[in-house]
N, C-alpha and C positions, 0 to 999 in steps of 0.2 A: 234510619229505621228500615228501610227498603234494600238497601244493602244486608245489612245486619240478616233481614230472611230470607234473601238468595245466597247467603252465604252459611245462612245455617242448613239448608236443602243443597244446596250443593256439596258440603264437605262435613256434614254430621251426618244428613237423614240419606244422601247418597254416598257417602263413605268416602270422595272421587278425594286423588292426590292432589294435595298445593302443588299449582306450579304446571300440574299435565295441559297438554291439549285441550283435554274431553273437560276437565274439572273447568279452565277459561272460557270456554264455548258457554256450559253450562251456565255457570253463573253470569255469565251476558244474556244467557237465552232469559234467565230466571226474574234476575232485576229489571230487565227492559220490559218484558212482559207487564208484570206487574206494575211498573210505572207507567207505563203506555196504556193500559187498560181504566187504568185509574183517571190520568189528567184526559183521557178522550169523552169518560162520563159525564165527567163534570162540564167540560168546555162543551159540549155537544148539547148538553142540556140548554145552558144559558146560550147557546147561540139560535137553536130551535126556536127559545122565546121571540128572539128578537126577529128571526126570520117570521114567527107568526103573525108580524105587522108585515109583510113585504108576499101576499102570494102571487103567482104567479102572473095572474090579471093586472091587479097593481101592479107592478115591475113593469110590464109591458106599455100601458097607460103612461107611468112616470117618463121614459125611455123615449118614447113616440114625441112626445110634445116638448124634448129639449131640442136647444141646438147641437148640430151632431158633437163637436167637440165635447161640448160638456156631457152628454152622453155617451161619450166612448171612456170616459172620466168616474162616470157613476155608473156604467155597466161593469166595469172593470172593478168598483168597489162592489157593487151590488154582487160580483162574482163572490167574494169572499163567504158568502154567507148564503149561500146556493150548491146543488150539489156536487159531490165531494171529488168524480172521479169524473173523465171527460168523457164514456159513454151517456152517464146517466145528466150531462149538461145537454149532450146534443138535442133532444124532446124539447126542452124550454127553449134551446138554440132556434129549433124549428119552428115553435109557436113563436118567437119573436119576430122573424122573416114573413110569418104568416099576418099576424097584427100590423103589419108595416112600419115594424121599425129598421131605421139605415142599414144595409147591411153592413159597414164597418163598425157600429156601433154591437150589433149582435157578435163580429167577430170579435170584439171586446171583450164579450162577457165569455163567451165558448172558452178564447186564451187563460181567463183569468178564471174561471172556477174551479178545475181540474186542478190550477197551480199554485192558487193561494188561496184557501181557504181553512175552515177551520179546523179539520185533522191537520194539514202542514204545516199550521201555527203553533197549535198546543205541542207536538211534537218536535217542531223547530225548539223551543223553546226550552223542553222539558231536556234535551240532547244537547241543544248544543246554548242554551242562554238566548237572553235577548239581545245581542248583539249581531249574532248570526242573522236570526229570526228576523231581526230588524232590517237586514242587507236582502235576505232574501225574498221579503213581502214587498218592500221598494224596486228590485231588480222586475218582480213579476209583475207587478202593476205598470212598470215602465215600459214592458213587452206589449203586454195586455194592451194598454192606451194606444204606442205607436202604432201597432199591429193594425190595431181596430183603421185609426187612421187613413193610415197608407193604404190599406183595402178597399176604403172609402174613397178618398180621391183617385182611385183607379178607374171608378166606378164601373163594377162587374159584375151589376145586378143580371146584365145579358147574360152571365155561366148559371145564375140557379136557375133548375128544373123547372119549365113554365108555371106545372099543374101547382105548384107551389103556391104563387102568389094570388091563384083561384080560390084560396082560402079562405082570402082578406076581405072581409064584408064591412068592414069599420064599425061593427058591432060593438055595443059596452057591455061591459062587465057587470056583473053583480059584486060589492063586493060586502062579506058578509063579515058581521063587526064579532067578536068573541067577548067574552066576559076573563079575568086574570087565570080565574079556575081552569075555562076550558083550553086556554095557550099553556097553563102548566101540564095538563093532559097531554097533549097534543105536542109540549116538549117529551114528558116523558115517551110517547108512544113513535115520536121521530129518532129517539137516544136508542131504545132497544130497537128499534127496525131500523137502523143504521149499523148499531154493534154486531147484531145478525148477520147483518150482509161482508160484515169488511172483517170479523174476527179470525175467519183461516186466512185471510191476505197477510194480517197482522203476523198470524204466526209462523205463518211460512217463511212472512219475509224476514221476521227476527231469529226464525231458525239458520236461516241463510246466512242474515249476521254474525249470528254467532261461529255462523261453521269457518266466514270471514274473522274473525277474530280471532278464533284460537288455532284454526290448523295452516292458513296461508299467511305464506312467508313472510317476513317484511318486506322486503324489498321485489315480491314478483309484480305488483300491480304498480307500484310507480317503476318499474321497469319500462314500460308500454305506456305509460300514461302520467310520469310523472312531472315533478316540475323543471325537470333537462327536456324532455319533449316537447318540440316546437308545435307536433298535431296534437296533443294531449287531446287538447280541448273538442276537435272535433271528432276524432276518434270516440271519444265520451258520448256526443251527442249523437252519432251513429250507433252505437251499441245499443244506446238505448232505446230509439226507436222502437225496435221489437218485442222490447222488452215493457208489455202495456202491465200498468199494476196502478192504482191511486197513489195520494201521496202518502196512506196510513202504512200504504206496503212497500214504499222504497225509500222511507226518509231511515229505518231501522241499520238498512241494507247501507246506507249515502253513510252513516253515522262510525258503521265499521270502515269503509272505502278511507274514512277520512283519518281514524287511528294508524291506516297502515299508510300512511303518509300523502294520501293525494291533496293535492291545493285546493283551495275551498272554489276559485272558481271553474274548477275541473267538475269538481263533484258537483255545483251550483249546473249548470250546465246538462251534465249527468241527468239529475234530478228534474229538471224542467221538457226536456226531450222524453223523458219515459211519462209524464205526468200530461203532458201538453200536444205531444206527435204519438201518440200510441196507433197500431195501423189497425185496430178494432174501430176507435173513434175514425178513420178515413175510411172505413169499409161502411158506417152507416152512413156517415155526410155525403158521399157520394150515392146516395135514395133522393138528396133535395139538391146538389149543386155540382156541375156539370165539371169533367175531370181537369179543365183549362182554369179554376176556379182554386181546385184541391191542388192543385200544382205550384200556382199562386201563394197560397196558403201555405201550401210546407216549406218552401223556399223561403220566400221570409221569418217564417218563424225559424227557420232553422241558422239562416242568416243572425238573426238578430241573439236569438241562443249564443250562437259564437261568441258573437261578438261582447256580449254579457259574460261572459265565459273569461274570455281573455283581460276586458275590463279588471273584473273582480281578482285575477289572478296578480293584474300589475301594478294595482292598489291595495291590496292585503299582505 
């Protein structure tokens, strides 16, 4: 059906030639829009719900009085369903640090909510099946957890920022129970103040897609990055760094990257370094944790990227 009305606006109501350039772009731009608009309402609504059991205070509470392991376990899950891009995780990042939870448990949740949550997933899915979806939510939680981990037994509580842990009063929480009505409110009012904030990311990034799909060559980007290239992989996760966008605005962009032939764990890679190392999210983490800390932290993640990178590439 969704085809059927990006193809009727494409080459009825825009008149564009089978077969051109501009007419392929288009109708990439046309159909993915719309589907993408569509399955992020839906998903976003029912995940809202569900986050309406888990605020902020809670999470913190649960998180604090596990053991670390299994808290770097359920932070990392707890990511999924938390916010979507990784400026808007670092706030929660920092009240967890604040609360006194581990800090490799917090880095837990930081790695994982940027990278797997619920726009990655509905989009994972809606582009590429659950099977992708599937490898990709396993690859980021396996990041997610080690990460956390290894950060943890480093222990380098001494890099965050003192005034930080001035915070921590061991204070409770209130937490305040809702009625079904006021969580389906409260989904609806998270759905449109979410769609608000990430709908130009969306388009821009699908307009990107598309410009990827229909005007660049086949063979210029696995030239430089394909599966003969032995640095593919990290080439990929260097590009992306700079390149800070959520996951609603480069899974569009990862989806064309992968028509013109790149390997899935190039692209898996790709995707995780723009979603997870963005240098907006290092420009504010660096207000609570000292630069020996951030250094730590990109390193390993970048390491472990790779290495996910290449995994995925010599098993798929």
């Amino acid at each position: 059906m969704l085809k059927v009305i990006s193809q009727y606006i494409t080459y009825s109501l825009l008149n564009l030639e089978h077969g051109s350039h501009l007419a392929d772009a288009v109708d990439f731009f046309v159909y993915d829009t719309i589907k993408i608009f569509l399955l992020l309402s839906v998903i976003i609504f029912i995940v809202s719900i569900i986050r309406s059991f888990f605020p902020p205070e809670k999470t913190k509470r649960i998180l604090s009085h596990k053991k670390e392991f299994i808290g770097n376990i359920l932070a990392a899950l707890l990511g999924i369903v938390t916010p979507f891009c990784s400026c808007s995780a670092v706030p929660l990042f920092i009240g967890f640090i604040e609360a006194g939870v581990p800090l490799g448990v917090t880095f837990s949740f930081l790695i994982s909510s940027p990278m797997v949550n619920e726009v990655a997933i509905v989009l994972l899915f809606g582009l590429f099946g659950w099977k992708v979806t599937a490898i990709y939510i396993g690859a980021g939680l396996l990041v997610a957890i080690l990460g956390g981990l290894v950060i943890g037994k480093l222990k380098l509580e001494k890099w965050v920022e003192e005034y930080v842990y001035k915070f921590h009063n061991g204070q409770e929480y209130a937490i305040i129970k809702q009625t079904f009505k006021e969580r389906l409110q409260y989904a609806k009012d998270s759905t449109i103040d979410i769609l608000k904030r990430i709908w130009l990311y969306i388009i821009i990034a699908i307009g990107i897609g598309g410009f990827i799909h229909g005007y660049v060559p086949e063979d210029f980007l696995v030239r430089y990055a394909g599966p003969g290239n032995p640095f593919a992989v990290p080439i990929a996760v260097l590009l992306g760094v700079p390149l800070y966008a959520n996951a609603a605005g480069v899974i569009p962009i990862v989806y064309a990257l992968m028509e013109k032939g790149l390997s899935m764990g190039t692209v898996l890679a790709f995707m995780m370094a723009v979603t997870a190392l963005s240098l907006p999210e290092m420009i504010i983490l660096r207000k609570v944790l000292k630069i020996q800390l951030l250094g730590v932290f990109f390193g390993i993640m970048t390491l472990t990227i790779i290495a996910v990178g290449y995994l995925f590439n010599a098993i798929l």
